[in-house]
C-alpha positions in Angstrom: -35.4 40.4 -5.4 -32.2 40.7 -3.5 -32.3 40.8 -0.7 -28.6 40.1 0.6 -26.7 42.7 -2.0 -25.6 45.9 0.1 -25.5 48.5 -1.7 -29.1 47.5 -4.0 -32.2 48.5 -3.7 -34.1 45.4 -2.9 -37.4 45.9 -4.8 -36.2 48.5 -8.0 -32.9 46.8 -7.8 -31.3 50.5 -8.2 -27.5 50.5 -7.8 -24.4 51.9 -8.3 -23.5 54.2 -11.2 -20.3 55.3 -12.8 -20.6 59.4 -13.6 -17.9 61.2 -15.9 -16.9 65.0 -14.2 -15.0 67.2 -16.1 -11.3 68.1 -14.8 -11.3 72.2 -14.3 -8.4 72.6 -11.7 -8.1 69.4 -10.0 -4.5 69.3 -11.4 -3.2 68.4 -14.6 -1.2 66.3 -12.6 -3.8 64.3 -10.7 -6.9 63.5 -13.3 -9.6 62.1 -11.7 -12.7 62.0 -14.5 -15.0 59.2 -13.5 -16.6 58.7 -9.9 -19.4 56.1 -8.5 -22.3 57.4 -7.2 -24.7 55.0 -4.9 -27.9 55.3 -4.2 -29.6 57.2 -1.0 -30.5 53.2 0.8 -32.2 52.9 3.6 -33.6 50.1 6.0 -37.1 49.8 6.4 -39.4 46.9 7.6 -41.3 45.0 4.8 -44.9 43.9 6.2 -43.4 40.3 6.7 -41.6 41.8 8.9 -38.6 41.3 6.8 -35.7 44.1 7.1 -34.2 45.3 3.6 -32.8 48.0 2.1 -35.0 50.2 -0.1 -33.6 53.1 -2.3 -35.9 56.5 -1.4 -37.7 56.9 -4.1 -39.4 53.1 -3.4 -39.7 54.1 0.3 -41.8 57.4 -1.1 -43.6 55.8 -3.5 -44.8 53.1 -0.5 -43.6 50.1 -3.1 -42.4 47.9 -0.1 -45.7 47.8 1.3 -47.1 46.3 -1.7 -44.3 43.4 -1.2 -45.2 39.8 0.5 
């Protein structure tokens, strides 16, 4: 797990992603066709009483309190 990456889920170990868009009218002049997305991370309190950051879908799911 890691635990000291920021912007990392620290149990799926979900991060950043690099999207293609299509350019309709942004400007010829000004192309912009790839953007990174980041996951939706929150903090939440492992039962060790560890603080981490945990994507949404694991805080959902209740993974973290499976975690030691």
């Amino acid at each position: 797990m890691h635990y000291n990456m920021a912007k990392v889920c620290a149990i799926c170990e979900k991060g950043s992603m690099v999207m293609g868009t299509r350019v309709l009218l942004r400007g010829k002049y000004n192309p912009t066709k790839r953007s990174r997305k980041y996951p939706n991370l929150q903090w939440a309190a492992l039962p060790s009483g560890k603080r981490v950051k945990l994507c949404t879908r694991c805080l959902r799911t209740g993974k973290y309190l499976k975690q030691k």
